[in-house]
Every structure is written in C-alpha cells, then in structure tokens.
C-alpha positions as CSV (number, residue, x, y, z in Angstrom):
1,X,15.2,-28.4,3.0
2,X,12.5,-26.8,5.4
3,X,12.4,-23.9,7.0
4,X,12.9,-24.1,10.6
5,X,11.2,-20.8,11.0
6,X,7.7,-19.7,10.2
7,X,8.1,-17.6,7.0
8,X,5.8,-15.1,5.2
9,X,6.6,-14.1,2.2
10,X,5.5,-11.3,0.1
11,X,6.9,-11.2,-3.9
12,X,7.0,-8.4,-6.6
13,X,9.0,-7.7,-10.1
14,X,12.6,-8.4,-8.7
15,X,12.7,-8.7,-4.7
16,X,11.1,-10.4,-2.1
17,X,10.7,-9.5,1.3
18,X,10.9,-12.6,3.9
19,X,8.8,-11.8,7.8
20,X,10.5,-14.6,9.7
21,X,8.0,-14.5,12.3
22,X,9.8,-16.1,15.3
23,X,12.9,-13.2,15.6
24,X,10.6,-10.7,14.0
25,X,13.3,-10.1,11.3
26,X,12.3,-9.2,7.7
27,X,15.0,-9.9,4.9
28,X,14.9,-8.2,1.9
29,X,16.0,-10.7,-1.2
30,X,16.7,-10.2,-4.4
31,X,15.2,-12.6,-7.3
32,X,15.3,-15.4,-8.2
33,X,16.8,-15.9,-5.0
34,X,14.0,-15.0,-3.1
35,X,11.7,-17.8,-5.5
36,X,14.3,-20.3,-4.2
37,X,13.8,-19.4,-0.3
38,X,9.4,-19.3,-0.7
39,X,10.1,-22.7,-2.7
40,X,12.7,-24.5,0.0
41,X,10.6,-23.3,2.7
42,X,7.2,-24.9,1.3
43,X,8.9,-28.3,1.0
44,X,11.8,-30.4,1.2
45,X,13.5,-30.1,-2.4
46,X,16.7,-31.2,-3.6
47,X,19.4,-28.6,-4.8
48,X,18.7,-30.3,-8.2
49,X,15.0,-30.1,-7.9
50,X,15.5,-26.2,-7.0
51,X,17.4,-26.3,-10.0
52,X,15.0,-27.8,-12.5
53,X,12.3,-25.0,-11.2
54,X,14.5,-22.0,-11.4
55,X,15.2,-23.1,-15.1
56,X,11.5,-23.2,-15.6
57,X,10.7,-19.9,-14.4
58,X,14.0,-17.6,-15.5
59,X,15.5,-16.8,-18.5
60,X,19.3,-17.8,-18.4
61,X,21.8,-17.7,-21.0
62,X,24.1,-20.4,-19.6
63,X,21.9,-23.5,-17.6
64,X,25.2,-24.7,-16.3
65,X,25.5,-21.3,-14.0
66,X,22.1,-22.8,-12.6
67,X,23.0,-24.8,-10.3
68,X,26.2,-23.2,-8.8
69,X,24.2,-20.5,-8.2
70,X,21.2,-22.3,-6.1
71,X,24.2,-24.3,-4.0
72,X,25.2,-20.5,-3.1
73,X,22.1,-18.9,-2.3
74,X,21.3,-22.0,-0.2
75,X,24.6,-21.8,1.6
76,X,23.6,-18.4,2.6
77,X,20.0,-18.9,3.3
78,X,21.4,-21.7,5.7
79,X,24.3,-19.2,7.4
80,X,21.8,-16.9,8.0
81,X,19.3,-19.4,9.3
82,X,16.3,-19.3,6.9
83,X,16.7,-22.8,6.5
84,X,18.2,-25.6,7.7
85,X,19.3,-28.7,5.5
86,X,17.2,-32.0,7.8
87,X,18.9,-34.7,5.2
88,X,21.4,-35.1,2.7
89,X,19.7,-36.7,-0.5
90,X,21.9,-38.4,-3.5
C-alpha cells in the first residue's frame, strides 16, 4: 500500500505529525497509528504484515484487537487520501 503522496514524517512519545508535501497539509496522528502510516508509506505491506509489526513494537493485551484495528486506521488513511491500496494481496 504506497503512498501516492510524498510524505515526511516526524515521530515522538505518542503522536506523529505527517507533511504531505504535494497539498501542503500536515496531519497530526495519534500512535501507533501514525507507525502504521510512516510504515505503509515506505513499502507495500499487507494488512497482515502491518499487523505482525504493530505486535512487535506495542504492548497489547488482546492480539486479536490487532488487526481490526490496522483494517480501520487504513480505511481512514485511505478516505483521507494518505494512501492508496495499488493491489489486493491474499
């Protein structure tokens, strides 16, 4: 899932601010959200794969929330067109 924008990205405790440098917008994002945009955006990744590293990095109680939760934040990210979704993977 690239971006289809030119993003900078600048990270600290628990936010992340995203410069998308063709609109000139900035986006302030919460974490681990904002982990899961610099990540999509420096690769294609699979939801599953996005997954996997969000478990790596943040503490959860319940891993089974995981993934719900990076199928939401990508559904947004998309809506407000920080990313765009180039191929379906299996």
């Amino acid at each position: 899932m690239p971006s289809v924008c030119l993003l900078h990205f600048r990270t600290w405790a628990d936010q992340c601010v995203a410069f998308e440098a063709a609109s000139a917008t900035t986006h302030l994002i919460e974490q681990p959200a904002g982990l899961l945009l610099e990540w999509a955006s420096s690769g294609p990744l699979s939801l599953q794969q996005l997954s996997d590293k969000l478990r790596e990095v943040v503490t959860v109680e319940r891993h089974d929330e995981t993934f719900p939760y990076v199928v939401d934040t990508v559904r947004n990210f998309v809506s407000l067109e920080l990313l765009e979704i180039k191929e379906a993977t299996e």
